[in-house]
N, C-alpha and C positions, 0 to 999 in steps of 0.2 A: 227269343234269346238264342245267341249264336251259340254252341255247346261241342265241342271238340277236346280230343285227347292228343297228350303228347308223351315222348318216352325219350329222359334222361339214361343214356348209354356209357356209362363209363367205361374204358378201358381196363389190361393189366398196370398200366404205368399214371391209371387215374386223371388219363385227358377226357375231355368230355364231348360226344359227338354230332357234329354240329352241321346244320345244313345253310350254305346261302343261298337265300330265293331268287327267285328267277323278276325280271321285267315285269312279268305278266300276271306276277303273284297282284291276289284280292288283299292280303293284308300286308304291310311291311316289304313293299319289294325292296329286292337288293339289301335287305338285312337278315342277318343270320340269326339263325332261330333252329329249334329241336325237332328232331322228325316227329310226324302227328297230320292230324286235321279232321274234319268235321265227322261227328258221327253221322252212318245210314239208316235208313231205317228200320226198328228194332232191335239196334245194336247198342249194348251199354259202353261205357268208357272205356273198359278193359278189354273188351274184343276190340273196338275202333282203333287203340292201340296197339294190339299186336298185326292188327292186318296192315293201318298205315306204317309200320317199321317197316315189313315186307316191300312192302309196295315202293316205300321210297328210298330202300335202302340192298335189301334182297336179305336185311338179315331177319332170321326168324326165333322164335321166343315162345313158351307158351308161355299161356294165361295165367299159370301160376308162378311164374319167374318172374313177376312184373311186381314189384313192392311198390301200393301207393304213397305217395308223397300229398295227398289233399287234393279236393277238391276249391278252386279259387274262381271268384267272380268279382271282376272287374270293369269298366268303362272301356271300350276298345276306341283307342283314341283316331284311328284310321278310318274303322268301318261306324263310330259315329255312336252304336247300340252298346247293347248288354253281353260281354262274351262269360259263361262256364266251362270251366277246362277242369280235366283231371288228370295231374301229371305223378307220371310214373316213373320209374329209377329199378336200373337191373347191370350189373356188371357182368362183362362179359369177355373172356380173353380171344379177342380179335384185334385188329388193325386194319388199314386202309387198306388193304389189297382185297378183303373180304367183302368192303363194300361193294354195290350195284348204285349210281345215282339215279332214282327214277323219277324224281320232280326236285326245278331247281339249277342252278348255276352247277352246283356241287355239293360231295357231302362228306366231311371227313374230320376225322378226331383232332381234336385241336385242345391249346390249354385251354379254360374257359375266362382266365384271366387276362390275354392278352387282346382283346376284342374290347376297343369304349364301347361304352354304355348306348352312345349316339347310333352305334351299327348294329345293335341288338334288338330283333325283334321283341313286341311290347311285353309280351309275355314270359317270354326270357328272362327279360331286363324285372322282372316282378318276382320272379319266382327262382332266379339263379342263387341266392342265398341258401333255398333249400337244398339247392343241388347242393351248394357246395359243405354245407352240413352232412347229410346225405355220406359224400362223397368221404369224407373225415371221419367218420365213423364205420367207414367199412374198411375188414383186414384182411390182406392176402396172405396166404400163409404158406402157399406153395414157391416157393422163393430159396434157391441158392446161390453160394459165394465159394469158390474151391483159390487158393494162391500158393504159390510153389513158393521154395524158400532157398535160397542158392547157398553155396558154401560160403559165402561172404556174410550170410546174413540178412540178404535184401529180399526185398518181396516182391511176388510177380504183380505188374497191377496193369490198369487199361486206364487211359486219358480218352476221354468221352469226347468225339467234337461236339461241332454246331448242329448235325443232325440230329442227335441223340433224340429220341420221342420223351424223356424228360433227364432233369439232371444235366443239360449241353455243358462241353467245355468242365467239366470235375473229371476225380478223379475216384477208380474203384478196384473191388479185386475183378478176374471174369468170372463171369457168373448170369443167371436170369432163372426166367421159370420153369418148374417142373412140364413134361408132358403128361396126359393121360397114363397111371397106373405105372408112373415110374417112380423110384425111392428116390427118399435127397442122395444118398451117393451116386449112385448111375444119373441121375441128373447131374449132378455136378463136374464129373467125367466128360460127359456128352457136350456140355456149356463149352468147357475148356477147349476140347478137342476143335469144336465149331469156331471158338475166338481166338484160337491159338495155332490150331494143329500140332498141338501136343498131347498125346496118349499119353494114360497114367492109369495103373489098374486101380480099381476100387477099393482094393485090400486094401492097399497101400499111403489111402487117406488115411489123416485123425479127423475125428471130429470135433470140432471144438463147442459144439454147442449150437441150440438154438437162441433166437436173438430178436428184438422187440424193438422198430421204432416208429414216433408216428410224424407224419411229414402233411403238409399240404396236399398230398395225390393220395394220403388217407393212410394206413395202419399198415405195418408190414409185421409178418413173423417168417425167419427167413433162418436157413441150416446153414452153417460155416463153417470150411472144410481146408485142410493145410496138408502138404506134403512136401518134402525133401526132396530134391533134383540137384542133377549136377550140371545144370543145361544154363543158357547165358543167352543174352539177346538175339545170338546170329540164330537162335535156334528155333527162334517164335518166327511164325507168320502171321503177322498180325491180318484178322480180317474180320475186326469189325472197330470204329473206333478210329482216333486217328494215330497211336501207338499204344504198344504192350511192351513194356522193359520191368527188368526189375531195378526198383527203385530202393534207397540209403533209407533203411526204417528211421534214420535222427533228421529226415529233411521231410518226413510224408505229412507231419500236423500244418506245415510250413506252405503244404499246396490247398486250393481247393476240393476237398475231399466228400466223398457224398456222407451223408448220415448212417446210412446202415454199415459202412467202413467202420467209419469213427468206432462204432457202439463194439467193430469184432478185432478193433485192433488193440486191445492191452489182452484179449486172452490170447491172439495171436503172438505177442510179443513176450508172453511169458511160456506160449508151446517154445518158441524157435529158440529158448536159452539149451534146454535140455536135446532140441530132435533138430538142430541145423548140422545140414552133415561136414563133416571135415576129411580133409584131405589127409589119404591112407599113412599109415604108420611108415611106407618106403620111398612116399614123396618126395621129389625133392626140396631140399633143403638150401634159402636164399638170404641172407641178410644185407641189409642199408643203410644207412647214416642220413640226417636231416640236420646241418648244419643252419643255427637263426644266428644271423646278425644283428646288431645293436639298431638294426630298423625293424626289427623283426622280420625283414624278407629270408627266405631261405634257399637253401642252395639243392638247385637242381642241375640236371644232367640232359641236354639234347642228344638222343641217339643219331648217327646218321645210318644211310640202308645197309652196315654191314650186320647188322646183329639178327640171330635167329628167332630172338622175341623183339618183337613190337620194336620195330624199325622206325626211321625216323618221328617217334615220339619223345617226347619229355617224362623222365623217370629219376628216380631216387639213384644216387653213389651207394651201388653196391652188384651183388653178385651171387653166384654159387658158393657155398660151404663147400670147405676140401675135406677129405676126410679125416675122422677126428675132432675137429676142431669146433668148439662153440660158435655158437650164433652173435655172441658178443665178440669173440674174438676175431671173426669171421667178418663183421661190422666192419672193428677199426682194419684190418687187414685193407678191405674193398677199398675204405677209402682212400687209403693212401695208394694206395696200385692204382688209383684212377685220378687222382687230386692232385699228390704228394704231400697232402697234409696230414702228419703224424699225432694221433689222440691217443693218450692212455684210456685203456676201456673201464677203466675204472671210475673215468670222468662221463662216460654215457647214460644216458637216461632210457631207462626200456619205453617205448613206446607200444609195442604189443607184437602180436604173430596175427598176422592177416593172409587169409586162401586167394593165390593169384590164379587166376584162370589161363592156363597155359596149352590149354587142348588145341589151339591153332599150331603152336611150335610142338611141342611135346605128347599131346594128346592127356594131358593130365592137368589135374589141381594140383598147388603145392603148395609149399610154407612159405611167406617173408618175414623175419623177425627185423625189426624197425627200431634202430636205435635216435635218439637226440643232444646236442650238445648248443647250448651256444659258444658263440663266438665274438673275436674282435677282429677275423680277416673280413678284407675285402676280397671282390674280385681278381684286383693284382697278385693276391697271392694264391692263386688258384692257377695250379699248373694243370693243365686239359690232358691228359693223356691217354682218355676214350672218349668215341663220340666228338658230335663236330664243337660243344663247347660242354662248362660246366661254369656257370654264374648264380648269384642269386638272385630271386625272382622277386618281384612284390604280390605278396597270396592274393591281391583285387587280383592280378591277373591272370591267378590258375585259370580259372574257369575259362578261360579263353584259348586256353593250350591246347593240343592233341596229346593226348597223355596216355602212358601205358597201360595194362589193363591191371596191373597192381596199382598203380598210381592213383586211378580211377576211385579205389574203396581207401587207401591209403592216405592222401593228404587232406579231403575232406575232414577223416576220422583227426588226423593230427593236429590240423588248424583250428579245431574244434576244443583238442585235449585241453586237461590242465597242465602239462607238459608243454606246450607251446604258451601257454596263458604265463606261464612261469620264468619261461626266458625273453617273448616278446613285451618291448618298452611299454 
């Protein structure tokens, strides 16, 4: 009887590591299969596996780290006889740079689901349901999530590519595993700083909790961590990932989102009502007009490059508040100074006050208080008298514009309202 051991290696991210054999392999060539092989003499199953891991991998394990997974005997349909294996399962937080391949094509963590059946060594192909049970019942628990929270209200998050080692292409906070003997908050500092290059002191987190969820790569329990900044995308360097922006917490269920998000984003959204920071009590002070027409498209404004903010962009009819004067009244003022179209402010609809990021021109956050009106002009009666035009637009094609950096938190939030819901057909 043929009698050899093998050893299921899970990763942190719960890929499973995989060796493909070489031409010259006795059983299964050129099919992928688990590090292992034949016991020597006097050696039981549990030493023959930690020495064949070694041997073919350079990683090492003792004896007692190795949980078996049964002993199975089956028909080796290659070699013709009787094989006994006793296969083993140990997780282990490494990756492919840690491997050594010492027999074989290759040898590297792979999902264990994307390989047919047809390319999987026999025993593999026998015995990979335990893995994957195995693999589902085990929890990581050293696991954190840190995301910043802008005066707008947005969250910092990372879009995973196609390399990601699981999860490619979703969307998350930054975040990964703890080091050796580090706490979830200095872990969660150290994540950021590595995917961002942004410093944030540990005080300075909340915690929001620990958090539970269980996925195909097996059981997670993971710390979730939030903090207040005043910082904007110019300010991240994204370096891990294919971007890190902060994103419109009403657009994020909208994307691909990983699981462990989902589970920290309503306590996330009920931290950021009370601790999202707002722009200082000496701010300045901006108000605009949103005129919708009986199409419901509404009227915007093309800067051209004379203006100190956000130059040739597309932005809302309005302005600076003079002193004194309301944010309503301030409104209808703008527009007419920039339209010629004269509204009683008593006919406007509050939209809200939203924080523009003005640190490029002014170096500060400020206020825009955002009024609405419908209407029955056209274009024709839209006299230009800032900027290179002022028409209205059809909202399919906001998203297509270069917009200001109010604009940006601004007409999403309105085309959204029930304020727009109310005046468009």
């Amino acid at each position: 009887m043929h009698r050899f051991a093998a050893v299921a290696v899970i990763d942190a991210f719960g890929r499973l590591l995989m060796q493909e054999r070489g031409d010259d392999a006795l059983h299964d060539p050129g099919r992928w299969g688990l590090p292992g092989g034949d016991l020597e003499d006097g050696e039981d199953f549990r030493t023959a596996a930690v020495r064949e891991l070694a041997e073919e991998t350079a990683l090492v394990v003792g004896p007692e780290e190795l949980e078996s997974l049964g002993v199975h005997r089956f028909r080796s349909e290659s070699c013709g006889g009787d094989d006994e294996l006793e296969l083993f399962a140990v997780r282990l937080d490494v990756g492919d740079d840690d491997l050594v391949c010492g027999e074989g094509r290759q040898v590297r963590f792979l999902d264990p689901l994307v390989l047919p059946d047809a390319d999987l060594h026999q025993a593999l192909r026998l015995t990979l349901p335990l893995v994957l049970d195995w693999r589902a019942g085990q929890e990581r628990g050293d696991y954190v999530c840190l995301t910043l929270v802008d005066p707008r209200g947005w969250f910092l998050m990372q879009e995973r590519d196609e390399h990601a080692p699981v999860w490619p292409d979703t969307w998350c906070f930054p975040g990964g595993g703890l080091e050796a003997g580090e706490t979830p908050r200095k872990g969660a500092v150290r994540e950021l700083a590595e995917e961002t290059g942004i410093a944030v002191a540990a005080d300075d987190l909340h915690d929001l909790g620990e958090f539970h969820v269980e996925s195909p790569n097996g059981r997670f329990r993971y710390h979730a961590f939030a903090a207040p900044t005043l910082l904007g995308d110019g300010d991240v360097d994204c370096q891990e990932g294919r971007q890190i922006v902060f994103v419109d917490p009403a657009t994020i269920r909208d994307l691909p989102v990983v699981a462990s998000t989902v589970r920290v984003l309503d306590a996330l959204t009920e931290w950021a009502v009370d601790h999202t920071p707002v722009p200082p009590d000496d701010a300045r002070g901006f108000a605009g007009v949103v005129l919708v027409d009986r199409r419901g498209w509404i009227l915007l404004q093309e800067r051209d490059e004379h203006p100190r903010i956000d130059p040739d962009c597309w932005g809302l009819s309005g302005g600076h508040l003079e002193p004194g004067e309301t944010p309503l009244e301030g409104a209808a003022r703008e527009l007419e100074e920039e339209t010629g179209v004269r509204v009683d402010p008593a006919c406007l609809t509050e939209v809200g006050a939203f924080a523009n990021d003005h640190r490029a021109s002014y170096g500060t956050w400020d206020r825009m208080w955002v009024y609405a009106a419908a209407t029955d002009l056209t274009d024709a009666d839209i006299d230009c008298r800032e900027g290179r035009r002022i028409v209205f637009v059809d909202p399919a094609t906001v998203p297509s514009l270069e917009v200001t950096k109010g604009a940006e938190g601004i007409l999403p939030a309105f085309l959204r309202s029930d304020v727009y819901a109310s005046m468009a057909p």
